[in-house]
C-alpha positions as CSV (number, residue, x, y, z in Angstrom):
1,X,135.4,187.1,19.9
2,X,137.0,189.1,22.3
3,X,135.3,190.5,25.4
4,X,135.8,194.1,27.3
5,X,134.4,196.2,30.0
6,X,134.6,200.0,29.9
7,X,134.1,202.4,32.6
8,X,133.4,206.0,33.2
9,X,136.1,207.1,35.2
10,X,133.8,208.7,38.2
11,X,131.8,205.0,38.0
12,X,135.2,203.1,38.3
13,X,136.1,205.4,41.2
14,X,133.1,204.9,43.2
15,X,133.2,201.2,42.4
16,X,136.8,200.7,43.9
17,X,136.6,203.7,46.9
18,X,133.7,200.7,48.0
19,X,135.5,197.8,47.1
20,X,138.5,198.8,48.9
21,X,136.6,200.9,52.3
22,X,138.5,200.7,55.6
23,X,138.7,197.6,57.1
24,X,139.9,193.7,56.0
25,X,136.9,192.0,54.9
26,X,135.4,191.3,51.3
27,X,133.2,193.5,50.0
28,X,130.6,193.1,46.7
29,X,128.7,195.3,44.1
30,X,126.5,194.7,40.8
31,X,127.3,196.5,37.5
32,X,124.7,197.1,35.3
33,X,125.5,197.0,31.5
34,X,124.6,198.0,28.1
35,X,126.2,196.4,25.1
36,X,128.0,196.9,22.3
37,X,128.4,194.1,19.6
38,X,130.8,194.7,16.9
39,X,132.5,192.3,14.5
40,X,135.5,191.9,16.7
41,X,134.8,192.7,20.2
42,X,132.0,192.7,22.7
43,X,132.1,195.4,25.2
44,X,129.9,195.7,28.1
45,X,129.4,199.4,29.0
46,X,128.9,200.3,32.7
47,X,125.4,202.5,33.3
48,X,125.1,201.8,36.8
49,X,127.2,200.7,40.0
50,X,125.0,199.4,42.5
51,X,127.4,198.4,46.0
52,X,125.9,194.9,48.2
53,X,124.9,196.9,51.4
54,X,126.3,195.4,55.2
55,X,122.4,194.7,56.0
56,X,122.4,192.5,52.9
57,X,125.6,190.7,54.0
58,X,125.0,187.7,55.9
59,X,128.5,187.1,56.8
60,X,132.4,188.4,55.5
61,X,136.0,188.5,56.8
62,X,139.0,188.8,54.8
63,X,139.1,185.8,52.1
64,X,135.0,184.9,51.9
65,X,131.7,187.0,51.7
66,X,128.0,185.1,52.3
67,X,125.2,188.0,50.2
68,X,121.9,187.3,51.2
69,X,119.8,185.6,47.8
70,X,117.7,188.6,47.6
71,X,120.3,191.2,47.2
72,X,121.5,189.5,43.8
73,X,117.9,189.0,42.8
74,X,116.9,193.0,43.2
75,X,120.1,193.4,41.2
76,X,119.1,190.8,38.2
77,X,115.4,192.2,38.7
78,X,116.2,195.8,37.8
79,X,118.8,194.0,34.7
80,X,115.9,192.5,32.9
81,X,113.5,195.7,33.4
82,X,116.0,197.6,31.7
83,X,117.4,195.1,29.3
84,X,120.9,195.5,31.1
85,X,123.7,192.6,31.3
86,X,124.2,192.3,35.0
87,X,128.4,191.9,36.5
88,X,128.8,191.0,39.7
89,X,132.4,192.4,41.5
90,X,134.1,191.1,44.5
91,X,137.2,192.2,46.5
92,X,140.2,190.3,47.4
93,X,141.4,191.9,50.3
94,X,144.4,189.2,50.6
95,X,144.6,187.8,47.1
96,X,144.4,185.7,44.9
97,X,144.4,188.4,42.0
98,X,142.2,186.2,39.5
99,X,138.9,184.2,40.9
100,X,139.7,182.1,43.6
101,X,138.8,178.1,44.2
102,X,135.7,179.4,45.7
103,X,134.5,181.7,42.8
104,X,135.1,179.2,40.5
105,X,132.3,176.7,42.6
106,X,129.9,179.4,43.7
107,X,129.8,181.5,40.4
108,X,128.1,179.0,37.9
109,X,124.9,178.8,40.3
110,X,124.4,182.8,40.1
111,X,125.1,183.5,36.3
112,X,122.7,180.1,35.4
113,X,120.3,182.3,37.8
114,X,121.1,185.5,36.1
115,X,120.6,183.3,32.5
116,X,116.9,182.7,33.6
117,X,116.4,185.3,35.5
118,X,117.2,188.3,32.7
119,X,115.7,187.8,29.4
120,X,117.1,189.4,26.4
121,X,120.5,189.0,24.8
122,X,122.4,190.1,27.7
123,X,126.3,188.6,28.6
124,X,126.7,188.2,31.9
125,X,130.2,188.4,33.9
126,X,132.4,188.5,37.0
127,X,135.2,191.1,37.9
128,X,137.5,190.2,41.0
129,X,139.5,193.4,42.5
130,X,142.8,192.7,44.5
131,X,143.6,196.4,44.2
132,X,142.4,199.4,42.4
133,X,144.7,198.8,39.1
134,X,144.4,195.1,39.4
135,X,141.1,193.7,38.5
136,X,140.6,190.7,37.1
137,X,137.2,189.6,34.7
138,X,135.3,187.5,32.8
139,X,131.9,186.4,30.9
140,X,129.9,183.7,31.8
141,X,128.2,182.1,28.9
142,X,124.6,180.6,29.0
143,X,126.0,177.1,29.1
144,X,127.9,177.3,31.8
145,X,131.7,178.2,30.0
146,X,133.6,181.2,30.6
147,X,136.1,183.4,28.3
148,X,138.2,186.0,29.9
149,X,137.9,189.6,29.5
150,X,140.8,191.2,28.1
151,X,141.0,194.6,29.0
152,X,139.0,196.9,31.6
153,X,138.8,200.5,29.8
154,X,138.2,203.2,32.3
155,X,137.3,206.6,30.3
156,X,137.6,210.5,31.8
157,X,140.1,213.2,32.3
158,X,142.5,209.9,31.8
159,X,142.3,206.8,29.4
160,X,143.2,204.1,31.9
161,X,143.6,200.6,29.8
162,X,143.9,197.6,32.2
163,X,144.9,194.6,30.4
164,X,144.3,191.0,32.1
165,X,147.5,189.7,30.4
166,X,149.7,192.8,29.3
167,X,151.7,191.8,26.2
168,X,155.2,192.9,26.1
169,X,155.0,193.2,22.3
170,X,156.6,196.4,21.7
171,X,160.4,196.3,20.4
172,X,161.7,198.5,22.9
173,X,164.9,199.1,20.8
174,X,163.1,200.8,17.8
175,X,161.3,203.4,20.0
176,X,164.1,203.8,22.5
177,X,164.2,207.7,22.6
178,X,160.4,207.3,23.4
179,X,160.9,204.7,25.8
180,X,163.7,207.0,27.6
181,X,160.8,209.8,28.1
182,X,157.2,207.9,28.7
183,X,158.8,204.4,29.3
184,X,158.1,200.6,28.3
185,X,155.0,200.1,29.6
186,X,153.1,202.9,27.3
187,X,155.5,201.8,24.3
188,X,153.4,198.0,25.4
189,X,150.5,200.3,25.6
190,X,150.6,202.3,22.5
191,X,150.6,198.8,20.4
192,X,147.7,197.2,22.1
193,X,145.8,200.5,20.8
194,X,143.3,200.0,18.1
195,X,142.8,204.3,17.0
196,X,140.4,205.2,14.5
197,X,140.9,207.8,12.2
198,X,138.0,210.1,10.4
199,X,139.2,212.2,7.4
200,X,142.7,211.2,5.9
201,X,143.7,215.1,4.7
202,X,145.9,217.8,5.9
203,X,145.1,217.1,9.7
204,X,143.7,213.1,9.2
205,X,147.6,212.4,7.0
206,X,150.0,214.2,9.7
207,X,147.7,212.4,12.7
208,X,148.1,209.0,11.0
209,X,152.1,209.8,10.4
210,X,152.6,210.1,14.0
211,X,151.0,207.2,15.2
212,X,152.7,204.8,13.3
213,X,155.8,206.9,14.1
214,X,154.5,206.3,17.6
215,X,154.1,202.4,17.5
216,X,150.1,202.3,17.6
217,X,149.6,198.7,16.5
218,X,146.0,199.5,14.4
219,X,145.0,202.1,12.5
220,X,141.3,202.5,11.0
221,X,141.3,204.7,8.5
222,X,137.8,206.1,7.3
223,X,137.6,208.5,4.1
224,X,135.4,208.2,1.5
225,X,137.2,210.7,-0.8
226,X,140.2,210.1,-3.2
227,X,143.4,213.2,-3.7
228,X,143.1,216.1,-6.1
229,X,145.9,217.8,-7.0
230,X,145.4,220.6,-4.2
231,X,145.4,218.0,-2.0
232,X,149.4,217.2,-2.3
233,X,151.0,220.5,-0.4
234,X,149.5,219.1,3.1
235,X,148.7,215.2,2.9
236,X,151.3,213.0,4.0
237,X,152.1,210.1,1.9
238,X,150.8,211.8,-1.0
239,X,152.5,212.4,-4.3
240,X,151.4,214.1,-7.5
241,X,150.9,210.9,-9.4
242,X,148.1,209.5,-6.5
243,X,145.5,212.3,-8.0
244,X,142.2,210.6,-8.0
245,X,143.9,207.5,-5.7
246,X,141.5,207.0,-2.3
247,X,143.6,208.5,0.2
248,X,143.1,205.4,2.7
249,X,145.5,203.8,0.5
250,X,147.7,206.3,0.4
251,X,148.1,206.0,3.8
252,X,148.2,202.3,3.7
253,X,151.3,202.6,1.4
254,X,152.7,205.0,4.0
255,X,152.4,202.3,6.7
256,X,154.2,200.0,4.9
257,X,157.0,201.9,3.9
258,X,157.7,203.3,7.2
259,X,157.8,199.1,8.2
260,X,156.8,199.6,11.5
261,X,154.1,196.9,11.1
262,X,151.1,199.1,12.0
263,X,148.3,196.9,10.8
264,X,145.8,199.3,8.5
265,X,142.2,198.5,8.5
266,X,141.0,200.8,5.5
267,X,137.3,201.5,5.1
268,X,137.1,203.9,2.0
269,X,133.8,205.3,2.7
270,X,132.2,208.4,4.7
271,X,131.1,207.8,8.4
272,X,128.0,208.9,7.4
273,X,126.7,205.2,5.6
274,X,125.8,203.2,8.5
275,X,127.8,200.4,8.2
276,X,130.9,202.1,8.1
277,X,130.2,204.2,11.3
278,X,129.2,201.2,12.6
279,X,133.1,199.8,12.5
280,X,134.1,202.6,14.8
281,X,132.7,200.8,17.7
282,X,135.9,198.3,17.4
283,X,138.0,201.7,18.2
284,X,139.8,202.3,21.6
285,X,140.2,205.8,20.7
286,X,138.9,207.9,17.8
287,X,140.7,211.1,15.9
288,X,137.7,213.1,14.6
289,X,139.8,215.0,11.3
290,X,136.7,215.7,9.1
291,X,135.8,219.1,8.1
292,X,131.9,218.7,8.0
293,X,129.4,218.7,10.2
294,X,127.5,215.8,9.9
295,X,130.2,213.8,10.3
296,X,131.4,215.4,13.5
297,X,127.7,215.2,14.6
298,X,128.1,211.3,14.5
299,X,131.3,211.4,16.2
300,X,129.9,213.3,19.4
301,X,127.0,210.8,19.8
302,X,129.7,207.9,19.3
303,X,131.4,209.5,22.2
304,X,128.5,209.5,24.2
305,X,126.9,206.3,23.7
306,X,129.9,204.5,23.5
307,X,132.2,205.5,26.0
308,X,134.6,205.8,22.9
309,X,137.0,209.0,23.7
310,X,137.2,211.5,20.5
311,X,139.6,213.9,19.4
312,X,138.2,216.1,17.3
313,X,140.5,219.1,15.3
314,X,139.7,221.7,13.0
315,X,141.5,224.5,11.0
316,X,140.4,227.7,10.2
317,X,142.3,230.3,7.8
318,X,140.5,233.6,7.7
319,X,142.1,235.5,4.8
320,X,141.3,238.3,2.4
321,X,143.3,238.3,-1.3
322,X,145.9,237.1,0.3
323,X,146.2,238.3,3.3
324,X,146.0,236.9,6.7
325,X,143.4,238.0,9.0
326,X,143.6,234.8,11.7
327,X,144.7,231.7,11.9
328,X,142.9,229.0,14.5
329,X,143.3,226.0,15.7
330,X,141.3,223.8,17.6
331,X,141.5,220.2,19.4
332,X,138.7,219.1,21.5
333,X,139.0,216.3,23.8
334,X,134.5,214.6,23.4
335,X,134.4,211.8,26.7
336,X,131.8,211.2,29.0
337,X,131.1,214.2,31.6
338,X,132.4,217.0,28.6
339,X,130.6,219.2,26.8
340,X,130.1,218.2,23.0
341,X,130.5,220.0,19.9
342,X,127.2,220.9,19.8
343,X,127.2,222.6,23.3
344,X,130.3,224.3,22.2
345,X,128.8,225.7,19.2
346,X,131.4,224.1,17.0
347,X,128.2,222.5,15.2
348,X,124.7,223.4,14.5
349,X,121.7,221.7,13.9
350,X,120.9,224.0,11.5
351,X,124.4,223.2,9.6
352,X,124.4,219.3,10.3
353,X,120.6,219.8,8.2
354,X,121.8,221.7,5.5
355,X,124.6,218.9,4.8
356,X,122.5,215.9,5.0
357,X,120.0,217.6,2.4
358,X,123.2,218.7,0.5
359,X,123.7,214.8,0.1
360,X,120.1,213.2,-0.2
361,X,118.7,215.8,-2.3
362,X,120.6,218.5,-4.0
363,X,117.5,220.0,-5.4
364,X,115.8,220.6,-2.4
365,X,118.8,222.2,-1.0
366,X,119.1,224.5,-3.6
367,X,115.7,225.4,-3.5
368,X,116.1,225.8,0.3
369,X,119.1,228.1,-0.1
370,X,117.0,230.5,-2.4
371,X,114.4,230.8,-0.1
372,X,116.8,231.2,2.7
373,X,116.0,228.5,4.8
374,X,119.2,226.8,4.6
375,X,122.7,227.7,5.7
376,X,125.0,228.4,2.6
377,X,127.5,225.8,2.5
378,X,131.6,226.8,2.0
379,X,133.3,224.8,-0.2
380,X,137.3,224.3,-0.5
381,X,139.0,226.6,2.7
382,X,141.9,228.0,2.8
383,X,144.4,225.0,4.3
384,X,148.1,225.3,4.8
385,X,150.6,222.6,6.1
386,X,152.2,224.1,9.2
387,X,149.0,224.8,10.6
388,X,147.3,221.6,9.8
389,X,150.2,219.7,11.4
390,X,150.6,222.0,14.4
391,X,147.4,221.2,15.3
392,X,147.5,217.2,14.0
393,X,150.7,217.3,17.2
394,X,149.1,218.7,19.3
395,X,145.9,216.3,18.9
396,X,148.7,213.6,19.4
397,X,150.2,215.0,22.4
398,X,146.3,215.2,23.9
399,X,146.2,211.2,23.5
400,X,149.8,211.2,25.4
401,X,149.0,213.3,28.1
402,X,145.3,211.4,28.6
403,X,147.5,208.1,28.7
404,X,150.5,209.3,30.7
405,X,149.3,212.2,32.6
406,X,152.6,214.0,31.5
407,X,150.9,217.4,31.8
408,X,149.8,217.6,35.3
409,X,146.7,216.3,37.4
410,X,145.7,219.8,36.8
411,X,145.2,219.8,33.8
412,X,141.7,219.2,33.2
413,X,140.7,220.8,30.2
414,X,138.8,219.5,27.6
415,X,140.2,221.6,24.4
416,X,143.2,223.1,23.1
417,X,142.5,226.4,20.9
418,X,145.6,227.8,18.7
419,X,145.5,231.1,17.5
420,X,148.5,231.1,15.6
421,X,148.7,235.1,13.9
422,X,149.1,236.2,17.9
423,X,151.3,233.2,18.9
424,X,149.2,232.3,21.8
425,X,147.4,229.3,23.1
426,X,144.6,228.9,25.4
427,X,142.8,225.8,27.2
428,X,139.4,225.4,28.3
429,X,137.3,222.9,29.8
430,X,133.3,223.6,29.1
431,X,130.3,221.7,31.0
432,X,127.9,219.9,29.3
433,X,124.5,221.5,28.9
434,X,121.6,220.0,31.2
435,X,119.4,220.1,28.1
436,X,121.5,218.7,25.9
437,X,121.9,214.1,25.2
438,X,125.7,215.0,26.8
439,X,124.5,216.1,30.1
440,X,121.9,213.4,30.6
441,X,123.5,210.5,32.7
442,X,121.2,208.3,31.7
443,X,122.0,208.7,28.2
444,X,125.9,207.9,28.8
445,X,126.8,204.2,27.3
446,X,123.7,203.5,25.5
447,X,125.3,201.2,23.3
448,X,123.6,199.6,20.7
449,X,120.4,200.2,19.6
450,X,118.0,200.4,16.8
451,X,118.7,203.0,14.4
452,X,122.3,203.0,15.5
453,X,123.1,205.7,17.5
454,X,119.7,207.0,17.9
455,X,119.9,208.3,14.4
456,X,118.6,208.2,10.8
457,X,120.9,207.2,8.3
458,X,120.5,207.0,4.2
459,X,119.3,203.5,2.6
């Protein structure tokens, strides 16, 4: 099993702006945690940061810090009210990096403590912080052994990854001319990445391309449908013979052609059965390329409650016997502190209803559209290759900018909207609504709970 900690970017910031204050001496802070079990990885998700105050300091200086007892019990107290794990952070003004001599004697007593102390199925751990992009981590186990953490996600404006041993895995040599513009480190970086992918057509196909292309080291692929013949002008991979072959594997035969070694974890199913939805929690980042509604609803919750970064994309063709009326693009960037599709209007309520009837009962959806109390669902759009890749590389380049930072600090925005019949581009960055599960704070890193993600899902 391996073990991770993920941030929001605003928590991580006020963690280490108190970890690393003016002065010489160590400083402390608890981190409260929900969690998220999957079949591969256990993440602990930060909900909240609370900082050791001076008055509960009973003495500090540069390489030791004495906390009074009943500053880490308040902390564990609050942990088992609200079923959280409870992490407790130190500095390191002058070093070591890793836990110290000292840690390693004094930390057994307070996470056997924290074992008694908070009930529940919570994993308890430590993080020490030499410097702001060096911290160093790991879980205490009930009886008494420890297993390291291996990488400290921090999630905004900026997918920060910090690895406790970065592997220098990546052959250099085959991505050179990337290496030569983003360097070696995000070439290491791009193959550490596990990227999920949700709908393997027009926009899913050229996405999936490119990330091998890129050197991404695992690829989830989730699409429940196989190729029809239409299908061929615009999905990657494809050829006319694969009609009626599930397009995860057409992708899969794409990997291994192109012999870059991408591993391929195919799940050949719809997001929308639980169990499958329920392997996008192993994802460090997730490319929302599904056309329906329902789907995308599940994606803005995963978002949310995971601290899992989606980027969503959409096409839309407006045309009229032939002719062209618009042509739009759209890549939305859906992280903690952003507005989500449904506070954008890029999804209903109303529509994500009318889909899940459309699938559970097509009777009652047809008698629903008679009596007009259901939206009328589209079938095939228009969909034409230029446009789905433009926007598939530009969904890409998103993922490099929020690893590199290659297009400013300034650029904050949240989504990329292509309109390509006027050859123009806009960006915009949208707040999320007070009334809606994105704007509640509280809400943020939920993690797992019963029904998964807070929602219903088929038998």
């Amino acid at each position: 099993m391996r073990y991770s900690i993920t941030f929001a970017e605003d928590d991580y910031r006020s963690l280490t702006d108190h970890l690393h204050q003016a002065g010489s001496t160590e400083q402390g802070a608890y981190l409260l945690c929900s969690l998220s079990v999957a079949e591969s990885e256990s993440r602990l998700l930060i909900r909240e940061v609370i900082p050791v105050l001076p008055e509960e300091i009973i003495s500090a200086s540069g390489t030791h810090m004495e906390i009074a007892p009943q500053s880490f019990m308040r902390a564990m107290k609050h942990a088992d009210a609200g079923h959280f794990s409870f992490v407790f952070v130190h500095s390191h003004p002058y070093g070591p990096v890793g836990h110290s001599r000292q840690d390693d004697v004094t930390e057994p007593g307070l996470f056997r403590t924290a074992y008694i102390r908070i009930s529940g199925r919570a994993i308890h751990a430590s993080i020490v912080c030499s410097g702001v992009d060096h911290p160093r981590a790991r879980v205490w186990h009930a009886d008494g052994t420890t297993s390291p953490i291996d990488v400290i996600r921090i999630i905004g404006n900026r997918f920060r990854f910090l690895h406790r041993d970065p592997q220098k895995n990546a052959s250099v040599e085959i991505f050179d001319r990337q290496v030569r513009a983003f360097g070696p480190e995000i070439q290491h970086l791009l193959k550490s990445l596990h990227i999920g992918i949700v709908g393997n057509g027009g926009t899913g196909s050229a996405v999936a391309e490119q990330l091998i292309r890129l050197g991404v080291g695992r690829l989830s692929l989730f699409e429940g449908q196989t190729l029809d013949a239409s299908n061929v002008t615009r999905v990657y991979g494809s050829r006319l013979d694969d009609v009626n072959r599930p397009k995860v594997e057409i992708i899969e035969r794409l990997a291994k052609d192109i012999g870059l070694k991408t591993v391929i974890i195919p799940y050949p199913e719809h997001i929308t059965d639980a169990a499958t939805a329920k392997a996008l929690r192993d994802c460090d980042v997730v490319f929302g390329c599904t056309d329906d509604e329902w789907g995308r609803s599940i994606l803005s919750k995963l978002a949310i409650d995971y601290f899992i970064p989606v980027i969503d994309m959409g096409v839309k063709i407006d045309s009229n016997e032939g002719s062209i009326i618009s042509v739009q693009g759209r890549v939305t960037t859906l992280s903690p502190g952003a507005a989500c599709l449904f506070c954008r209007g890029r999804i209903t309520a109303e529509g994500v209803r009318a889909q899940v009837i459309e699938s559970c009962n097509p009777s009652q959806a047809e008698e629903l559209r008679r009596q007009h109390y259901a939206p009328e669902l589209h079938g095939n759009a228009p969909a034409v290759i230029a446009f789905t890749t433009a926007v598939a590389s530009t969904a890409v380049s998103e993922l490099l900018h929020r690893l590199t930072g290659f297009m400013g600090s300034e650029r904050v925005s949240s989504e990329v909207i292509h309109f390509f019949d006027q050859t123009r581009m806009r960006t915009n960055h949208v707040a999320p609504s007070c009334d809606c599960y994105c704007g509640d704070r509280q809400r943020w890193g939920l993690g797992d709970q019963k029904p998964f993600l807070g929602m219903l899902w088929q038998e």
